[in-house]
Each structure stands twice: as structure tokens, then as C-alpha cells.
MIRO-617082 format. One record per residue: residue in three letters; x, y, z of N, C-alpha, C in turn; residue number from 1. Coordinates in steps of 0.02 Angstrom, whole numbers, always signed. Atoms other than C-alpha are relative to their C-alpha. Layout:
<bases>
BASE  residuo     n_u     n_v     n_w    ca_u    ca_v    ca_w     c_u     c_v     c_w  num
BASE      ALA       X       Y       Z       X       Y       Z       X       Y       Z  NUM
...
</bases>
This chain:
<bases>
BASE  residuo     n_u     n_v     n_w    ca_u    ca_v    ca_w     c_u     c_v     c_w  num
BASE      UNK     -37     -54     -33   -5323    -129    -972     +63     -28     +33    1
BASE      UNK     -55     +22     -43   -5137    -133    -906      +2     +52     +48    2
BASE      UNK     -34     -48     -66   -5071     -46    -738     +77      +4     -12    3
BASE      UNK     -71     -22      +0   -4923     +31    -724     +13     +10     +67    4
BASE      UNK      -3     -19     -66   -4877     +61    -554     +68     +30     +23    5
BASE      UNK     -47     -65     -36   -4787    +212    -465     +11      -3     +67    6
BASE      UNK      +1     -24     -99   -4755    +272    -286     -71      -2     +24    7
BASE      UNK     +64     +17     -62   -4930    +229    -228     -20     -36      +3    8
BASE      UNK     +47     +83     -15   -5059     +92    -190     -41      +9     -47    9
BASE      UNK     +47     +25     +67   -5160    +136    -320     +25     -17     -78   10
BASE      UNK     -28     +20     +75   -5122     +75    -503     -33     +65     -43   11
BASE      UNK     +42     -75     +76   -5131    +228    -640      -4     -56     -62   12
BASE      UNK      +7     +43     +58   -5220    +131    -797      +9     +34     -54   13
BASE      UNK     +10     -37     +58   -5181    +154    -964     -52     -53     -55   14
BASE      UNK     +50     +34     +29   -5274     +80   -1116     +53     -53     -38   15
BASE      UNK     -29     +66      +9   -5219     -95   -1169     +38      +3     -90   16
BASE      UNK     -45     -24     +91   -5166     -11   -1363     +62     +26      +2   17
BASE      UNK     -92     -15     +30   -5001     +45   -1294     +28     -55     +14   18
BASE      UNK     -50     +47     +23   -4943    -119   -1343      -3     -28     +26   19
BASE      UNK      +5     +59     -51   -4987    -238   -1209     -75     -45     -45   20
BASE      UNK     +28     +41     +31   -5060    -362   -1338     +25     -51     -11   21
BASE      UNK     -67     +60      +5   -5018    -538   -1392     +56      -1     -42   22
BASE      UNK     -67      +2     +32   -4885    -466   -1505     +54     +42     +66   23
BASE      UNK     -18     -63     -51   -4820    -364   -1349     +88     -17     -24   24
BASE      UNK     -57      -2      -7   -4634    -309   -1399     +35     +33     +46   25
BASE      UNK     -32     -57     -49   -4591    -174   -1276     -10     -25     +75   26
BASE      UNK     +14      +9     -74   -4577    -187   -1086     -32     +88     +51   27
BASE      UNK     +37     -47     -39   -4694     -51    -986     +59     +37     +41   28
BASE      UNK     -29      -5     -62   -4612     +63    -875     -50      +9     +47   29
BASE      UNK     +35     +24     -64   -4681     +54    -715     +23      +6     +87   30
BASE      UNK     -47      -8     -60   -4608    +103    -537     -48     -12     +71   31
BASE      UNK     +11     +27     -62   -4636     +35    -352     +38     +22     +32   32
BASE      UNK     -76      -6     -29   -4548     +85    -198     -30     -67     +37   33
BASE      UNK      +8     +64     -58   -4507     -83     -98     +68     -15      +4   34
BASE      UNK     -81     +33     -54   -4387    -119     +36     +23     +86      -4   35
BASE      UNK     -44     -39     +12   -4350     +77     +37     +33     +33     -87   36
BASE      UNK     -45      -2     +59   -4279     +59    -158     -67      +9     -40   37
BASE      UNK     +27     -10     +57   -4359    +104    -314      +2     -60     -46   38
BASE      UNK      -1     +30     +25   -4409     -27    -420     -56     -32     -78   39
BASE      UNK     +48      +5     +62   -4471     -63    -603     -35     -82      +5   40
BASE      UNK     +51     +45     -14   -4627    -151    -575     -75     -12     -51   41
BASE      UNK     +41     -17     +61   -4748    -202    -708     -58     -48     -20   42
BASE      UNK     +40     +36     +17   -4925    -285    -740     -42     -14     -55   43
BASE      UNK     +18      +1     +58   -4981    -366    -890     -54     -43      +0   44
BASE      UNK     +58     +39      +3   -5148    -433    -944     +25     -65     -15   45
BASE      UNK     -18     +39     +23   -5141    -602    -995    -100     -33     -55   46
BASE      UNK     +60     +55     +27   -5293    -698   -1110     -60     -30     +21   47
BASE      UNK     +18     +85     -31   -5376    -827    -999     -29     +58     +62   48
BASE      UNK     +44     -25     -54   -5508    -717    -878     +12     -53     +64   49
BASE      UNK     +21     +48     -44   -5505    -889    -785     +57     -40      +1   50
BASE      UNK     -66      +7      +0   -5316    -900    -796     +29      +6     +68   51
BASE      UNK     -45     -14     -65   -5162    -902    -676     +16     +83      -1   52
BASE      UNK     -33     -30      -8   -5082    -743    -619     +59     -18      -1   53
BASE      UNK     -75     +50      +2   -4895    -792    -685     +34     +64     +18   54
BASE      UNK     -65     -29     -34   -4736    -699    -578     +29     -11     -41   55
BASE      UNK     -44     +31     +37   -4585    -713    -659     +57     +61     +34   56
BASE      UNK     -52     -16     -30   -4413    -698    -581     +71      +5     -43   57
BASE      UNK     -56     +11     +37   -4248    -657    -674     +58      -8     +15   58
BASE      UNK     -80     +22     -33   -4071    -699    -632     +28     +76     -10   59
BASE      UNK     -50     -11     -24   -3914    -639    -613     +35     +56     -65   60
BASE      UNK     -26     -32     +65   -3874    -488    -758     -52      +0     -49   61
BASE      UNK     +55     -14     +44   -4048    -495    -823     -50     +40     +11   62
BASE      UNK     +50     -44      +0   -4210    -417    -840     -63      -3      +7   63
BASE      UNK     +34     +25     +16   -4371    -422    -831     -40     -18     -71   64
BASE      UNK     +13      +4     +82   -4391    -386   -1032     +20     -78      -5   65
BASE      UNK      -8     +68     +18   -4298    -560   -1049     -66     -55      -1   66
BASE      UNK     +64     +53     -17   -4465    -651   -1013     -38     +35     -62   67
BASE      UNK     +70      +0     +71   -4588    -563   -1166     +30     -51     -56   68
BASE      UNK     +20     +66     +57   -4544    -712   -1280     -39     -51     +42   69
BASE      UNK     +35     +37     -54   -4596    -823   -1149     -64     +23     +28   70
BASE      UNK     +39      -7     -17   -4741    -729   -1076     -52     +14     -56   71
BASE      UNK     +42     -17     +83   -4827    -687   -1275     -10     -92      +1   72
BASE      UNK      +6     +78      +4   -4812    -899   -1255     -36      -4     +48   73
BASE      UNK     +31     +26     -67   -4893    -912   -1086     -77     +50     -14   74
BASE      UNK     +56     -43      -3   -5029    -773   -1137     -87     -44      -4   75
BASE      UNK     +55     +46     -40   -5180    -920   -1152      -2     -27     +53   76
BASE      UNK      +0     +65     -76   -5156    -999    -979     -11     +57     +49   77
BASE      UNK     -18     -50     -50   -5119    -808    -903     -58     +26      +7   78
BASE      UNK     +45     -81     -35   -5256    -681    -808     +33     +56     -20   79
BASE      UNK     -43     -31      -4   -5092    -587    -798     +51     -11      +8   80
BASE      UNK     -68      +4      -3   -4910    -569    -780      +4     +70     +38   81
BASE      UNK     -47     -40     -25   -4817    -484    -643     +72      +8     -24   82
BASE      UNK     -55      +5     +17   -4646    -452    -697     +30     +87     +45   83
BASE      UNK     -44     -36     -26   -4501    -330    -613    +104     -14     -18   84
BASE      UNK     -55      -9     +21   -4332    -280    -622     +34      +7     +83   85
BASE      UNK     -29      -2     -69   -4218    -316    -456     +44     +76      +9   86
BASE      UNK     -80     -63     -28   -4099    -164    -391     +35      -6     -37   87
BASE      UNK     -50     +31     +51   -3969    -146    -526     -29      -7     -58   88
BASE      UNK     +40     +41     +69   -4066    -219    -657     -46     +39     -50   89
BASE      UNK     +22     -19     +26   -4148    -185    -797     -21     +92      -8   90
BASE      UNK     +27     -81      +1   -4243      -9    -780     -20      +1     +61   91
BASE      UNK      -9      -7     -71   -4226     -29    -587     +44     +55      -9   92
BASE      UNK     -62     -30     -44   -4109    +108    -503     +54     -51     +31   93
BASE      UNK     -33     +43      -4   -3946     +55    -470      -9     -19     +70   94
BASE      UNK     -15     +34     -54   -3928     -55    -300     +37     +47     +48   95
BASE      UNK     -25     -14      -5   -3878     +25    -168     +95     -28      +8   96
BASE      UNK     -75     +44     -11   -3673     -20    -126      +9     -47     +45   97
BASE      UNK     -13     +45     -67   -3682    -115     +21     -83     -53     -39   98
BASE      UNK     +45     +41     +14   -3809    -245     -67     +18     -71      +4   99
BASE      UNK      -3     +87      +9   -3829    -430     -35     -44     -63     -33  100
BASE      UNK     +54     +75      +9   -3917    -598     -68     -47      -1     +17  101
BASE      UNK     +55      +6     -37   -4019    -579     +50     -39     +57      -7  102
BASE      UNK     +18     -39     +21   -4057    -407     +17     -57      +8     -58  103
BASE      UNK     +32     +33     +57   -4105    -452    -150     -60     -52     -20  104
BASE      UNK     +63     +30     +13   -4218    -586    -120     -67     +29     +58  105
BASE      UNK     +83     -29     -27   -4331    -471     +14     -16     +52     -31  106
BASE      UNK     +43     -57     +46   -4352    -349    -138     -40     -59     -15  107
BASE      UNK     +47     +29     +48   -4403    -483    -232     -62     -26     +40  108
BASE      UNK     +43     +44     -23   -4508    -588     -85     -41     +70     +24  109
BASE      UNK     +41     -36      +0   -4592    -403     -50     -38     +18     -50  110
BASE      UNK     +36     -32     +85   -4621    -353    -221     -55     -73      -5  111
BASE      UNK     +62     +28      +3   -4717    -509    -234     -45      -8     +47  112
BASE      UNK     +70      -4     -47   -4823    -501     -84     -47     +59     -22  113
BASE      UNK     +30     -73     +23   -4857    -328    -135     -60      -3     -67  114
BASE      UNK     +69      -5     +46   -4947    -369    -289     -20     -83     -33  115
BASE      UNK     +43     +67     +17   -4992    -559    -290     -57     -14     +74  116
BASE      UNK     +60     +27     -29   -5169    -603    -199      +8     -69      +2  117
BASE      UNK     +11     +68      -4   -5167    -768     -97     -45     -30     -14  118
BASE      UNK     +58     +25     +19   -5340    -784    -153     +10     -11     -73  119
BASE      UNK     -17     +21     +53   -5274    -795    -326     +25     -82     -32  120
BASE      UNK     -45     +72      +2   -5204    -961    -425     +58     +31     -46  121
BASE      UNK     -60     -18      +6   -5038    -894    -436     +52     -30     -47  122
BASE      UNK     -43     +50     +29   -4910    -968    -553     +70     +54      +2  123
BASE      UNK     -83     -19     +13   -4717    -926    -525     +56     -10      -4  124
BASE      UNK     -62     +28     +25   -4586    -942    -629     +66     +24     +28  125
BASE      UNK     -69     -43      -6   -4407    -912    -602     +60     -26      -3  126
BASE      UNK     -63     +33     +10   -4234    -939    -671     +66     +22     +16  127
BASE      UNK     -58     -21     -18   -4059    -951    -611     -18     +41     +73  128
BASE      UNK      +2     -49     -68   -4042    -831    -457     -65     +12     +23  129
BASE      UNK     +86      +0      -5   -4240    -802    -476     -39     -59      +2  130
BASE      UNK     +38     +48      +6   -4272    -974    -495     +22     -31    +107  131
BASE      UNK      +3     +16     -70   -4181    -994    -304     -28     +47     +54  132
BASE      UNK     +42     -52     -52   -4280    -851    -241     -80     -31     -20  133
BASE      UNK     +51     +18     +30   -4432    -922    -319     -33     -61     +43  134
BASE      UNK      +5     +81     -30   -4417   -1099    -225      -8     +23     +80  135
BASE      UNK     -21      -8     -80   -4364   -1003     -52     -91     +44     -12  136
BASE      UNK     +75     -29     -33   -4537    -883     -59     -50     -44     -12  137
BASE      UNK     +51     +53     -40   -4635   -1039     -77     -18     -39     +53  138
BASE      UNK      +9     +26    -102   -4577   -1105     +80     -13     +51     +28  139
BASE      UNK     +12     -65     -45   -4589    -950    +159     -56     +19      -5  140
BASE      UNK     +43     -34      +4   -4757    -895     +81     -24     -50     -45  141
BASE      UNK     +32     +32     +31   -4842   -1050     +30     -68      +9     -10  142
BASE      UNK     +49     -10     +42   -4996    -987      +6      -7     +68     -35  143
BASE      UNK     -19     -35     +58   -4945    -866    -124     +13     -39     -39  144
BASE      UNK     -41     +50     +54   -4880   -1010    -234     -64     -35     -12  145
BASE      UNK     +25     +56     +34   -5009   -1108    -338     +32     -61     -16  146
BASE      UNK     -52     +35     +44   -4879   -1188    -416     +49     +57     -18  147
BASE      UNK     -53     -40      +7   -4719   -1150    -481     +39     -19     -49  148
BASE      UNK     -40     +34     +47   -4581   -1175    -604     +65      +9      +4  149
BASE      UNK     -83     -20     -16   -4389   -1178    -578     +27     -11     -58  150
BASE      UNK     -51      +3     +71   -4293   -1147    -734     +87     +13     +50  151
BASE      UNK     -89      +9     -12   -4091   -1198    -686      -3     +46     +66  152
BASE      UNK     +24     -43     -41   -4151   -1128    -517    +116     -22     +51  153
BASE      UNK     -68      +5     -56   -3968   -1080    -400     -20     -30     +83  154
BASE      UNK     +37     +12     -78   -3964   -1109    -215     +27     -92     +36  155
BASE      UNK      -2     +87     -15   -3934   -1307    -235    +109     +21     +37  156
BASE      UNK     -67      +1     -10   -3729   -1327    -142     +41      -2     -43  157
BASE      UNK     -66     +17     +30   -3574   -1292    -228     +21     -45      -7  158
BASE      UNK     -37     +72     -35   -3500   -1435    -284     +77      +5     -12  159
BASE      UNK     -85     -33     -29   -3332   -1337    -299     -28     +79     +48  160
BASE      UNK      +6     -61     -39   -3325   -1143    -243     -59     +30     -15  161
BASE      UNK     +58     -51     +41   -3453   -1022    -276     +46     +62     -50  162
BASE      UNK     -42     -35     +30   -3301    -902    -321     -24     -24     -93  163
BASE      UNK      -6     +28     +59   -3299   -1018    -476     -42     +32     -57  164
BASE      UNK     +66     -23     +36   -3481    -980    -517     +11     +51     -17  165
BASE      UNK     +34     -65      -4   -3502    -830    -481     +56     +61     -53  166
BASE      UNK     -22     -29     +12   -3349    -734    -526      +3     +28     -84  167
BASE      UNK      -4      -3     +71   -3365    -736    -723     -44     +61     -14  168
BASE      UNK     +65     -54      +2   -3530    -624    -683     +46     +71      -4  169
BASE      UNK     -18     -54     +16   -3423    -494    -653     +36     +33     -43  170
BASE      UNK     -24     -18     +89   -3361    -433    -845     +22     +71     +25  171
BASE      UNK     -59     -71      -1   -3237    -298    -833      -2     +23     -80  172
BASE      UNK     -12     -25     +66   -3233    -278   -1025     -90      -2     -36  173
BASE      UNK     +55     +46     +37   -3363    -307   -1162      +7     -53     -32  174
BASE      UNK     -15     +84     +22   -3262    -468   -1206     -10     -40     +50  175
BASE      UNK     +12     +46     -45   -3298    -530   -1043    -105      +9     +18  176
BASE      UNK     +82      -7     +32   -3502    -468   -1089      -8     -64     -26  177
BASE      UNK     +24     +58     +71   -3489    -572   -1233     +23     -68     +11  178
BASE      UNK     -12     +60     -35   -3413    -714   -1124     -71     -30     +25  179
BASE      UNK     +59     +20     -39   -3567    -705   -1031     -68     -39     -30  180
BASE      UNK     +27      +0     +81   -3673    -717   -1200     +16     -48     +13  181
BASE      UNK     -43     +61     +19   -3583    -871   -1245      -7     -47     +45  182
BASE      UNK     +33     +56     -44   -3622    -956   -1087     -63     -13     +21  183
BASE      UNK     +76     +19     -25   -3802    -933   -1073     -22     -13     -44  184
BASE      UNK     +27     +15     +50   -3834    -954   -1238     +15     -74     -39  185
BASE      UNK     -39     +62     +31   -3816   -1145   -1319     +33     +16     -59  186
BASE      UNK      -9     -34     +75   -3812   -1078   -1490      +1    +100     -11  187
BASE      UNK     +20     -68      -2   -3801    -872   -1468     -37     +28     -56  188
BASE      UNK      +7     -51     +61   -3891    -774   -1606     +30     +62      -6  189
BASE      UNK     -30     -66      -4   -3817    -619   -1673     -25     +52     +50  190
BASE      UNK     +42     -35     -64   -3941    -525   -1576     +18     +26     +43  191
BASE      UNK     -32      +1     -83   -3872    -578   -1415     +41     +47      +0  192
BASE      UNK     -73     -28      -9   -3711    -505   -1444     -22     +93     +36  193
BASE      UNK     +15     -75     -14   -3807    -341   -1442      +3     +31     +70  194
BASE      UNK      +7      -3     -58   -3846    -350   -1258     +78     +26     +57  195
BASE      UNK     -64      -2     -31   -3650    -363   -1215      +6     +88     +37  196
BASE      UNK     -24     -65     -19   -3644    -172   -1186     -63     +24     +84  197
BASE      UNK     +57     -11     -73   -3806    -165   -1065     +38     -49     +45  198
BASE      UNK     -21     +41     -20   -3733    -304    -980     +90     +24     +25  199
BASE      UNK     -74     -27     -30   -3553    -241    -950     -34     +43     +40  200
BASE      UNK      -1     -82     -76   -3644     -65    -865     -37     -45     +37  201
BASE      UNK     +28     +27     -66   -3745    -196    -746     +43     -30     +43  202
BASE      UNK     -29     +41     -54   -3627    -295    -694     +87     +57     +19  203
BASE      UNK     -39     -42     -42   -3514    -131    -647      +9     +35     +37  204
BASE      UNK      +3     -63     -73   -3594     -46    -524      -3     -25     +58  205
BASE      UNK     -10      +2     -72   -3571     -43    -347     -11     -71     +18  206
BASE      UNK     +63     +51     -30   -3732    -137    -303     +18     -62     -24  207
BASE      UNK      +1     +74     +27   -3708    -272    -434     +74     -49     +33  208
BASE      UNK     -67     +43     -25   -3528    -316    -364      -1     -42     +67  209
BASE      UNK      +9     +44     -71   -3575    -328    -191     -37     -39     +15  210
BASE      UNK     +24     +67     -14   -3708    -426    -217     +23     -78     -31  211
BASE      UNK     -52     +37     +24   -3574    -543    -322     +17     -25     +49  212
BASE      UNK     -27      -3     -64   -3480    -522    -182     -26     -59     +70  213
BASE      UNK     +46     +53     -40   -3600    -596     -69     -12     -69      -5  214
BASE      UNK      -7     +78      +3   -3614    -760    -134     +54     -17      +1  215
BASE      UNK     -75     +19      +2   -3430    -781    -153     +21      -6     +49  216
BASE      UNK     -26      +6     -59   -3408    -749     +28     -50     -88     +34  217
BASE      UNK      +3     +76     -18   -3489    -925     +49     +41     -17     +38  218
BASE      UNK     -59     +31     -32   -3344    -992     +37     +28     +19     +35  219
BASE      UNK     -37      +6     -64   -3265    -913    +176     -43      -1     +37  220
BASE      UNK     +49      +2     -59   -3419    -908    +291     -48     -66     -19  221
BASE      UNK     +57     +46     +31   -3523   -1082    +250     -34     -14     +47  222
BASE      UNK     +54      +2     -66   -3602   -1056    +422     -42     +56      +6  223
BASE      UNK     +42     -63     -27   -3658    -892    +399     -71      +5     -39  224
BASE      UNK     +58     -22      +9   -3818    -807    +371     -13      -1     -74  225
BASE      UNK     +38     -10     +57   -3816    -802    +159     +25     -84     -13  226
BASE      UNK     -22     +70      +9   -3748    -990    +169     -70     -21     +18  227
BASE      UNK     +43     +34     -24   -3921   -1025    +249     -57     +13     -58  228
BASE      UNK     +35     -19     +66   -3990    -974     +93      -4     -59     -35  229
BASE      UNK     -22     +68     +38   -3921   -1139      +7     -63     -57     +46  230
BASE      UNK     +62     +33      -6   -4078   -1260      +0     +28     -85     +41  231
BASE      UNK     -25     +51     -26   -4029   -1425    +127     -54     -60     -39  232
BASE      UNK     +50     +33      +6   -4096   -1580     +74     -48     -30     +29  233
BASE      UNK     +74      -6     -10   -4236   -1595    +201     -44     +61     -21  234
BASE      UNK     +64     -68     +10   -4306   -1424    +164     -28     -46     -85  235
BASE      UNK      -2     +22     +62   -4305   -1500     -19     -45     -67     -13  236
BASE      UNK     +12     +52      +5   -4382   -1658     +24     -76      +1     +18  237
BASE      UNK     +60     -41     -40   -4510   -1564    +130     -47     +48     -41  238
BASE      UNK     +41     -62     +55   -4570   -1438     -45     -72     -44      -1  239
BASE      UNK     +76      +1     +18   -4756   -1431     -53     -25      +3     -52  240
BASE      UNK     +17     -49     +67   -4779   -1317    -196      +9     -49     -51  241
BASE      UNK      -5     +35     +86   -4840   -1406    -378     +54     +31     -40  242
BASE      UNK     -67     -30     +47   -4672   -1385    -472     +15     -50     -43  243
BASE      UNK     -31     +53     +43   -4592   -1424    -618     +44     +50     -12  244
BASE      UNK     -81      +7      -4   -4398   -1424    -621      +5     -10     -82  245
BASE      UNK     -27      +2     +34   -4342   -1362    -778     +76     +19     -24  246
BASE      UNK     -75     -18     -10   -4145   -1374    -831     +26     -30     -57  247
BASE      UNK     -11     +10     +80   -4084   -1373   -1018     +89     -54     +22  248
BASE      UNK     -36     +44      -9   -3955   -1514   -1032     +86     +27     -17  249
BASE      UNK     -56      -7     +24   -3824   -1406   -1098     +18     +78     +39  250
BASE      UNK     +28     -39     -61   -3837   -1285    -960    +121     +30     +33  251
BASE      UNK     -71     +18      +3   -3651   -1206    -957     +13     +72     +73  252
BASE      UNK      -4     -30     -70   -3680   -1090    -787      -2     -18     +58  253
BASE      UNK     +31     +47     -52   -3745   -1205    -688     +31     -74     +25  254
BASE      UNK     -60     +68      +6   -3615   -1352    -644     -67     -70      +1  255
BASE      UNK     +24     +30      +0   -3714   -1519    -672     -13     -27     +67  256
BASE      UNK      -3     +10     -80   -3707   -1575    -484     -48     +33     +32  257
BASE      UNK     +76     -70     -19   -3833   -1418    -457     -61     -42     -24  258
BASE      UNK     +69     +61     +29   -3957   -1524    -564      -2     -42     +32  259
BASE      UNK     +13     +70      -2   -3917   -1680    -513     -40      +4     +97  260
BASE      UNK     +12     -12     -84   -3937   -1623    -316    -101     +13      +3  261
BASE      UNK     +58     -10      +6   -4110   -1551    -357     -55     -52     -17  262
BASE      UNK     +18     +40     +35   -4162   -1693    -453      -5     -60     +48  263
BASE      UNK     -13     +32     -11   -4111   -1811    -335     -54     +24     +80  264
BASE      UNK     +33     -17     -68   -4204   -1714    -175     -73     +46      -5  265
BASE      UNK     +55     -21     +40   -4353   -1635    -264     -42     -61     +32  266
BASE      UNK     +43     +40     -17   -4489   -1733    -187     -36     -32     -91  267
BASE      UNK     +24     +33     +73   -4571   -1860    -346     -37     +40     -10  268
BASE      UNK     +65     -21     +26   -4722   -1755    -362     +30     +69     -28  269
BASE      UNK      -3     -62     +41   -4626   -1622    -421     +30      -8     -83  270
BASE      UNK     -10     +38     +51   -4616   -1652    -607     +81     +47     -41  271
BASE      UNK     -68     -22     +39   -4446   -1635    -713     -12      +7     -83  272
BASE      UNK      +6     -10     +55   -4399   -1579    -872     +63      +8     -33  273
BASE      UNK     -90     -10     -10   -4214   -1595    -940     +28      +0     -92  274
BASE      UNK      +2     -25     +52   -4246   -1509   -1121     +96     -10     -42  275
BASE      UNK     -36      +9     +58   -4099   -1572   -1267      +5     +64     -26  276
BASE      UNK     -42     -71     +42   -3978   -1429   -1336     -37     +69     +18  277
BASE      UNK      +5     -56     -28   -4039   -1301   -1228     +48     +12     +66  278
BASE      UNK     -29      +2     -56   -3957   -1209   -1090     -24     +41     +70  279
BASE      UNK     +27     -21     -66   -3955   -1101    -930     -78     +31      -9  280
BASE      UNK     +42     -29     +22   -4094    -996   -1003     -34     -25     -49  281
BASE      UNK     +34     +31     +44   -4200   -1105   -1106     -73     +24     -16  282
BASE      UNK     +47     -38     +11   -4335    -989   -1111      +9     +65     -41  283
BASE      UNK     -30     -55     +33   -4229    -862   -1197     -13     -26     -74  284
BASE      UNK      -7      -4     +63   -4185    -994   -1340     -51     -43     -33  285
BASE      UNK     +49     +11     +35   -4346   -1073   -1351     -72      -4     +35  286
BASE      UNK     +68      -2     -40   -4497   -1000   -1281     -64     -43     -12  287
BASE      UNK     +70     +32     +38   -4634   -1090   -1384      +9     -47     +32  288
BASE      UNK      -2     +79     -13   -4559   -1262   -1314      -7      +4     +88  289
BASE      UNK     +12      -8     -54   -4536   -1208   -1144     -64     +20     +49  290
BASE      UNK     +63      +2     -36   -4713   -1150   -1118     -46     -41     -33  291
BASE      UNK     +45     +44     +12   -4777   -1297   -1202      +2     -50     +53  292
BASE      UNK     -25     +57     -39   -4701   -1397   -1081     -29     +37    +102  293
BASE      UNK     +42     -16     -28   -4786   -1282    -948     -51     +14     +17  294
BASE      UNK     +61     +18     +10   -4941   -1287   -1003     -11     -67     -10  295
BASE      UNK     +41     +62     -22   -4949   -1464   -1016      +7     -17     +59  296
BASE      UNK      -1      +1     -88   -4883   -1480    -835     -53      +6     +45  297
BASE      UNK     +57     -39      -3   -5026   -1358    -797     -49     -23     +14  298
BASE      UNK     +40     +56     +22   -5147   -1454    -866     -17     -53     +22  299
BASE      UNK      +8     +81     -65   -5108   -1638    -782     -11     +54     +48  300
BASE      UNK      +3      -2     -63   -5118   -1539    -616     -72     +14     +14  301
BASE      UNK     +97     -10     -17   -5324   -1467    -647     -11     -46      +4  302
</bases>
């Protein structure tokens, strides 16, 4: 059986034949309110009775659909899969206008209190923008975290502006879509290209700008309140949580300095992984390898 979940505390079930199998192509809809906002929220069986419950966090112009290649790979190791769609996103409602960083990560750090059990063994992934909200609700809510996994996780210091970063996110055209394409992808498939048009209407509304916005003002505020967001290297030195740091070597969002900072303040026990001819999203262009490499992780840690 999967849940779908609406405006209440209870889960409405349906029967596990609409498509939540290990071929699962479609993404559930599914709605939550949290933080006030409406949000597509969605639970999937996984295999493994005696499995993790795996989270999974998505960046910056994505979705939570982006993860079923990856989670159809993780389906022996899983109980289940939480997955959601931030404000903006996916089959979320748009954001409201005045949205931030911070905003953004207490949907996400509610949405997962809301339906992960600390009595559970939790596993949560998360990449890019999700992978630095992913790292911050383990400090914050370490016993929610079994373990964890940071794919090209943000958050680590600028080692120029954030402007730099950030600003490309916002695609005014669908040639600046297909810019976007082109940088998350090492090799794009035709496919991708398809996305360019979903992807231009996310990154043009209100919500999505201002929360753009928000990191960009870094740089003029690096004392303020979403600057404290950026991971120092004692908090970093100080991580608890079983992790493994994954970050495709060809990684063309993510300035290398972001790695190397992580890499360098990552306490040893958190294990690395620095995957050949992949990039920001290395779960996009090769799920099979990426959750082999989390399941053996997995594995050493029982």
C-alpha cells in the first residue's frame, strides 16, 4: 500500500497497482499543508520490510520526480521513500513572493519532522540546495538522521560571490533553460532538453526569484541571518551523522573550492565519493552507480 497525503493527519490509502512498483514511472500526487503553504508530499513503499526509510531532498529548479531513477535503484535497501516538492517546485503551489532560504529550508526541516519517525532508521539524501538543507537538519534534528548522503550538497563559502552562482538560476528565456540543462548535465540527453520549458515557468515566478534573491544578498550582508546558513568549519568538524559526501568530478554548478572545503572539514568518518565524468546531479546521469555506491556505504556501516 502507498499513502498519499492531503490536508490531514491521516494518510488516504490507495492500492499499491497505481504504479508504485519497482518499475514506478510516475510521481503520486499528494498534498500537505506545512509552514502555512501547500505542499506536494508523497510516500512510497520501498522492498526491504527491514529497510531504511529514505528522504530525499531536491535542489534548486527541481523536483521531487527527479529522484524515481534513483529511488527504483534504492528500492532493496528502502521500507520507504519520502519525497516532496519545495514551494515553487514541482507540483507544489507557487512560493509565496516574499520567500527566502530560510523559509525554504523550515518547509523542508517541517515536512520532514512531519512524516519521518525518530524511532525509525532513517536514511536522507539530498542534492545541491537539498543536499545543504539535508546536512543543516541533521544538526538540528539529529535524531531523525540515521545516516545521510550529500550529493554536491551547497552551503560550503563562496569562494567568489554567490551572485556568480546563483544568478544563472534565474533563465529569462528557454535558451537560458537550456543553459541550465547544459550545466547540470555532463553529457545532456535529448530528453533533458525537454524539461527547458518546465524549468523556465519555475524559475519565473515571484517566489522562485526571491528566494534567488536571497542567497545573492550574501554578498551584501555576510553577517546576516541567511549568511549563518553557510556551514563554518567547526560545525563541520563537529557532524555526527553517518555520511557519505558525494560530488561528481565534473560538477559545473558547484565551483570546486565548495568540494574541496567539504572534503577538507568533513570529519574522516564521513566517507567520500568523487565519481569520474559525472556532474552536479549524478544521480540524474547515473542512478544504478550512485546507489551502488550507497548501498555499499550502507552496508560497511551495519
Amino acid at each position: 500500500m502507498a499513502a498519499l497525503f492531503f490536508d490531514c493527519d491521516k494518510p488516504m490509502m490507495i492500492p499499491s497497482t497505481y504504479g508504485v512498483t519497482p518499475v514506478l514511472k510516475k510521481m503520486l500526487p499528494g498534498f500537505q499543508r506545512i509552514n502555512d503553504k501547500t505542499m506536494h508530499v508523497v510516500r512510497l513503499p520501498g522492498l526491504n520490510p527491514h529497510g531504511d526509510n529514505i528522504a530525499l531532498l531536491h535542489g534548486i529548479a527541481a523536483s521531487a520526480s527527479s529522484w524515481l531513477p534513483l529511488v527504483r535503484a534504492l528500492l532493496p535497501i528502502a521500507r520507504s521513500f519520502v519525497l516532496f516538492d519545495l514551494p515553487g517546485h514541482g507540483l507544489s503551489p507557487a512560493a509565496p513572493k516574499q520567500f527566502d532560504c530560510m523559509d525554504a529550508y523550515r518547509c523542508a526541516e517541517s515536512c520532514l519532522l512531519k512524516n519521518l519517525d525518530p524511532e525509525d532508521p532513517n536514511l536522507i539524501i539530498g542534492n545541491s540546495l537539498g543536499g545543504a538543507f539535508t546536512l543543516r537538519f541533521c544538526m538540528d534534528h539529529p535524531d531523525y538522521a540515521a545516516r545521510c548522503v550529500l550529493i554536491s550538497p551547497a552551503g560550503a563559502p563562496f569562494p567568489g560571490t554567490a551572485r556568480e552562482i546563483i544568478s544563472p538560476f534565474l533563465a529569462k528565456s528557454l535558451a537560458d533553460a537550456r543553459k541550465i540543462i547544459e550545466r547540470v548535465w555532463t553529457h545532456p540527453p535529448k530528453a533533458a532538453y525537454l524539461l527547458a520549458p518546465l524549468i523556465r515557468m519555475t524559475t519565473a515566478q515571484p517566489g522562485f526569484i526571491s528566494l534567488m534573491e536571497s542567497i545573492m544578498s550574501i554578498d551584501d550582508d555576510p553577517n546576516g541571518e541567511l549568511a549563518q546558513m553557510l556551514f563554518t568549519q567547526m560545525q563541520l568538524k563537529e557532524f555526527k551523522t553517518p555520511a557519505l559526501l558525494i560530488w561528481g568530478k565534473e560538477d559545473r554548478i558547484l565551483p570546486s573550492q565548495m568540494c574541496a572545503y567539504y572534503d577538507a572539514y568533513l570529519p574522516d568518518s564521513v566517507s567520500r565519493c568523487f565519481p569520474d565524468n559525472l556532474g552536479h546531479c549524478p544521480q540524474f546521469e547515473a542512478p544504478k552507480k550512485i546507489a551502488a555506491e550507497i548501498m555499499a556505504w550502507r552496508d560497511n556501516l551495519m
